[in-house]
Backbone as CSV, one residue per row, in Angstrom:
resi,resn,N_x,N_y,N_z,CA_x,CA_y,CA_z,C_x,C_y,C_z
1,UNK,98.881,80.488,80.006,97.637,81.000,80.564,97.934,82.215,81.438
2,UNK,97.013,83.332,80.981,97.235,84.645,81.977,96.125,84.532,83.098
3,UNK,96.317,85.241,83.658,95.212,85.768,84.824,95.029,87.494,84.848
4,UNK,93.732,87.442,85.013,93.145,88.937,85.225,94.064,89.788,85.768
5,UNK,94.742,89.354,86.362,95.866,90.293,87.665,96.882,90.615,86.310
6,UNK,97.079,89.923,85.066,98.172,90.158,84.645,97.903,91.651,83.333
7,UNK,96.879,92.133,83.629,96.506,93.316,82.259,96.716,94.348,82.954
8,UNK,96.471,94.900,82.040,96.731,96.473,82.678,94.978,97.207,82.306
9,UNK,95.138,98.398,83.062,93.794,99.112,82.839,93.957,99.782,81.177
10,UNK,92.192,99.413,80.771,92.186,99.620,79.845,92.396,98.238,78.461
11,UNK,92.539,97.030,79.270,92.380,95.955,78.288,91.002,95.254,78.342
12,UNK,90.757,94.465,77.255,90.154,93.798,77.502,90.058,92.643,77.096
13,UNK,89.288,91.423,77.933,89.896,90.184,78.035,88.126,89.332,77.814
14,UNK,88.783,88.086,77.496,88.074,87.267,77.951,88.108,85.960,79.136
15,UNK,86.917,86.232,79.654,86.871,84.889,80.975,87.222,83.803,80.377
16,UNK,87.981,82.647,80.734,88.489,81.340,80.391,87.608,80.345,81.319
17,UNK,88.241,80.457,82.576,87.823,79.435,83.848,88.374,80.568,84.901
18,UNK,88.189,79.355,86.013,88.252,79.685,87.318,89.322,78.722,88.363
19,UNK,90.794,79.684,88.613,91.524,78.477,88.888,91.210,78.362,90.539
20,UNK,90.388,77.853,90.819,89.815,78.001,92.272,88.687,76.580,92.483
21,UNK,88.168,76.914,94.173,87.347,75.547,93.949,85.868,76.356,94.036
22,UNK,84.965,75.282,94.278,83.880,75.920,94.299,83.541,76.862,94.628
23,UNK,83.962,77.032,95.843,83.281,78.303,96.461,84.002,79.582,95.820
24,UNK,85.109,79.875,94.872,85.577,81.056,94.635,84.419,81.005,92.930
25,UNK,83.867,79.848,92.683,83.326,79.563,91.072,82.481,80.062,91.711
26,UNK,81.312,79.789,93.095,80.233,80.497,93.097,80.519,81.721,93.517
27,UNK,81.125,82.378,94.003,81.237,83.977,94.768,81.178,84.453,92.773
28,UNK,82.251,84.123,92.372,81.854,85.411,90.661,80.577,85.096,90.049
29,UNK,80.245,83.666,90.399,78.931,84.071,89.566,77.922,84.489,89.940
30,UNK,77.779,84.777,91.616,77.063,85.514,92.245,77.468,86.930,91.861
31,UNK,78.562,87.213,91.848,79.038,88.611,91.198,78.636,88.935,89.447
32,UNK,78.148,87.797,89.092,77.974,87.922,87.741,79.101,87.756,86.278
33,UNK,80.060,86.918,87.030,81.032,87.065,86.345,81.011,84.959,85.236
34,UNK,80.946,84.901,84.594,80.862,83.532,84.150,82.298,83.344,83.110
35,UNK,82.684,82.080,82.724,83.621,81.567,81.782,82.562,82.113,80.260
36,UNK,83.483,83.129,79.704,82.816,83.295,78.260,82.661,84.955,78.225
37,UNK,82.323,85.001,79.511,82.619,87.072,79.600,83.555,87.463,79.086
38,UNK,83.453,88.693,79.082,84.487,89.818,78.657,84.643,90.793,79.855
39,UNK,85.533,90.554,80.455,85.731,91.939,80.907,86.469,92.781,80.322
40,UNK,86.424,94.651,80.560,87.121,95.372,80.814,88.116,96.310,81.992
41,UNK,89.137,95.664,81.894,89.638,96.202,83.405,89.504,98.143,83.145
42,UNK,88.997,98.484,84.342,88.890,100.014,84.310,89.945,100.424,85.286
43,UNK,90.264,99.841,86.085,91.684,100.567,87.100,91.939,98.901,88.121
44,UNK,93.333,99.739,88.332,94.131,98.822,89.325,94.262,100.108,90.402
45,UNK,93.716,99.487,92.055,93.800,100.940,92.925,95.560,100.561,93.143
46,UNK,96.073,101.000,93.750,97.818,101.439,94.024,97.588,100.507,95.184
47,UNK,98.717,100.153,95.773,99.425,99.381,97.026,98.075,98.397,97.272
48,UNK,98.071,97.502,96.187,97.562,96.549,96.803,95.618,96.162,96.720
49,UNK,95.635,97.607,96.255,94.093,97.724,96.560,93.141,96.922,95.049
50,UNK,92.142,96.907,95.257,91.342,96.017,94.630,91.241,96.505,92.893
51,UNK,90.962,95.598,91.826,90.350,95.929,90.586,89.738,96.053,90.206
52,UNK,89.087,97.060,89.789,87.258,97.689,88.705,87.260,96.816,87.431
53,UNK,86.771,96.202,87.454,86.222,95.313,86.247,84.713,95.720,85.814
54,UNK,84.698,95.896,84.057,83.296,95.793,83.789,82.554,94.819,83.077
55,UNK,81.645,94.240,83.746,81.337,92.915,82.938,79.531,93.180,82.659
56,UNK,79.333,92.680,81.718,77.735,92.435,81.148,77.247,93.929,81.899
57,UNK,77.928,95.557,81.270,77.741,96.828,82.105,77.101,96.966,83.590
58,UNK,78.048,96.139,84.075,78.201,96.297,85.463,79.797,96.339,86.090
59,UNK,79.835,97.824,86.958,81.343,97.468,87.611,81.598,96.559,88.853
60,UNK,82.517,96.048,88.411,82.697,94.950,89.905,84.159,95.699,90.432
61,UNK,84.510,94.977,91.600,85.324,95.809,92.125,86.035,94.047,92.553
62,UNK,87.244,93.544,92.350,87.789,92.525,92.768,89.078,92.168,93.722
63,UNK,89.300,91.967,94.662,90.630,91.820,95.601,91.583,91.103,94.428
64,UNK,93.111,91.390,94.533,93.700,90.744,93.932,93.836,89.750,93.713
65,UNK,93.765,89.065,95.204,94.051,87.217,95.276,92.512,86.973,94.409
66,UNK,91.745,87.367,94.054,90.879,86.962,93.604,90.680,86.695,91.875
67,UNK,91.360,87.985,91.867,91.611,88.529,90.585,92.587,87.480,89.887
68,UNK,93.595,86.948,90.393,94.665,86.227,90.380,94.477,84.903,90.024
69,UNK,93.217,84.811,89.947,92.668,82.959,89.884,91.765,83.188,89.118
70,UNK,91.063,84.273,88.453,90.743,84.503,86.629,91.158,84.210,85.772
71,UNK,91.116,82.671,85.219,92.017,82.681,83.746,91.565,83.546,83.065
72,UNK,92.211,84.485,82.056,91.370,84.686,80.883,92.583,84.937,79.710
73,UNK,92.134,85.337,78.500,92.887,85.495,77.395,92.248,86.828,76.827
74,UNK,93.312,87.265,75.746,93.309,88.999,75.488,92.050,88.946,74.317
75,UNK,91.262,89.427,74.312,90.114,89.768,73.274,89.773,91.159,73.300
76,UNK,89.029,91.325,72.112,88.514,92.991,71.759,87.091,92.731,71.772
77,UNK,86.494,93.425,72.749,85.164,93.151,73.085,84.454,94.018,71.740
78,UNK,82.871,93.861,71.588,82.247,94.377,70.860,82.084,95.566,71.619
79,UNK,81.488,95.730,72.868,81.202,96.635,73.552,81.831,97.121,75.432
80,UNK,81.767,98.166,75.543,82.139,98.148,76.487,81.474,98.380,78.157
């Protein structure tokens, strides 16, 4: 199992789960993020700084530790 933290910009993935407890399951889906998405990672900022994800054409912007507890697996989205 990968995690979001593990792609590089420019892949794209699909959401699996959420290796977290509730409260990190509700913060993405308040962000809009659910098990079954696709994201596209659009950048990793340098030293640390957060990830641009695009999901259901919206950019999210994610802290690593956050990012880090995204299961997902490698897919080719229809769209981006």
């Amino acid at each position: 199992m990968k995690t979001l933290l593990q792609f590089s910009p420019g892949d794209s993935v699909r959401v699996i789960d959420f290796a977290g407890g509730i409260n990190l399951r509700s913060k993405l889906i308040q962000y809009g993020i659910h098990p079954g998405d696709c994201l596209h990672l659009l950048r990793k900022a340098p030293l640390g700084g957060p990830l641009l994800v695009e999901c259901n054409q919206r950019e999210i912007a994610l802290g690593r530790g956050i990012a880090d507890k995204i299961i997902v697996e490698p897919h080719s989205c229809e769209s981006h």
